[in-house]
C-alpha positions as CSV (number, residue, x, y, z in Angstrom):
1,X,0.0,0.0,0.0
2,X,1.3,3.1,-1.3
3,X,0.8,6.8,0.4
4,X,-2.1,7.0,-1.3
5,X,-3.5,4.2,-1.6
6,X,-6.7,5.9,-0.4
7,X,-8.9,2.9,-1.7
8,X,-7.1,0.1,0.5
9,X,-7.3,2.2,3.3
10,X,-11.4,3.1,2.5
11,X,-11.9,-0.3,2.0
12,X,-10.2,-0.9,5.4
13,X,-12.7,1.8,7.5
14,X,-15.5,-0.1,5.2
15,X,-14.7,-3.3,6.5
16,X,-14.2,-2.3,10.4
17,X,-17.8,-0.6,10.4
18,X,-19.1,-3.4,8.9
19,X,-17.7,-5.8,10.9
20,X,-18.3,-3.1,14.0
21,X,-22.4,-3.2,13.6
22,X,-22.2,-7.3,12.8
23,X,-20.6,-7.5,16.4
24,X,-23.4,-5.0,17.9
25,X,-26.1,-6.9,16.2
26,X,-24.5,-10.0,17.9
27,X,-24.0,-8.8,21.7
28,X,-27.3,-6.6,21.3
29,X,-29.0,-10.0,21.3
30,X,-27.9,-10.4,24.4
31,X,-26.9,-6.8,25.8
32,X,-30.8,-5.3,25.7
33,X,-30.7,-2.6,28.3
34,X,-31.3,0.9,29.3
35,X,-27.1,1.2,29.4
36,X,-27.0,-1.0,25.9
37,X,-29.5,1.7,23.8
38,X,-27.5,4.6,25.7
39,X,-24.4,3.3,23.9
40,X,-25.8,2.7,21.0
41,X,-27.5,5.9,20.5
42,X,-24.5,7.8,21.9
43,X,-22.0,6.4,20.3
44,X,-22.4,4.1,17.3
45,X,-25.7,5.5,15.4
46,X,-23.1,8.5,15.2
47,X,-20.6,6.5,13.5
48,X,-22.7,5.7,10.3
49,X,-23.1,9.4,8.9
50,X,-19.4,10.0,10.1
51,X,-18.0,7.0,8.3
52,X,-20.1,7.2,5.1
53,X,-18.4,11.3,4.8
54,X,-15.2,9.9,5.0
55,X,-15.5,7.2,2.8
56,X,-17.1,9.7,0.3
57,X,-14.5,12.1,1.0
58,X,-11.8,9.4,0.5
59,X,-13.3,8.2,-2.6
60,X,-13.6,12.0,-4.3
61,X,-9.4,12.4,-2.8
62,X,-8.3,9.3,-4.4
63,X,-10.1,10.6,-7.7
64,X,-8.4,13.8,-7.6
65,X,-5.1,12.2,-6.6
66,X,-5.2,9.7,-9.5
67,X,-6.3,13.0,-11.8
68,X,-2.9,14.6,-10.4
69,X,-0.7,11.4,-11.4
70,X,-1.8,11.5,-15.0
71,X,-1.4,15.1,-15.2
72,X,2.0,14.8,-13.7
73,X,2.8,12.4,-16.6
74,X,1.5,13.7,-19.5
């Protein structure tokens, strides 16, 4: 992985949150309190807005940076 290699590194985050909510799905089966929503609500609904503008953000960098390679070589 290069410097900026902005899609291993997107595809990294991706698969974290993914594999993040599969493993709060998993103990929310059997962590279904008052204390369990308060996490949840406080700290990873948050997550999902705030990961899908990075990836977004990542995505439209790496474009640009790619756009800057080809420039630089032409």
């Amino acid at each position: 992985m290069g410097p900026a290699d902005l899609h291993t590194s997107a595809a990294h985050i991706r698969d974290a949150f993914e594999e993040l909510q599969t493993a709060w799905l998993d103990a929310s089966q059997h962590w279904n309190d008052g204390v369990s929503r308060s996490f949840c609500e406080n700290h990873l609904e948050p997550l999902g807005p705030v990961v899908k503008l990075a990836l977004d953000s990542m995505s439209r960098m790496s474009g640009l940076v790619d756009q800057m390679h080809r420039e630089c070589e032409s």
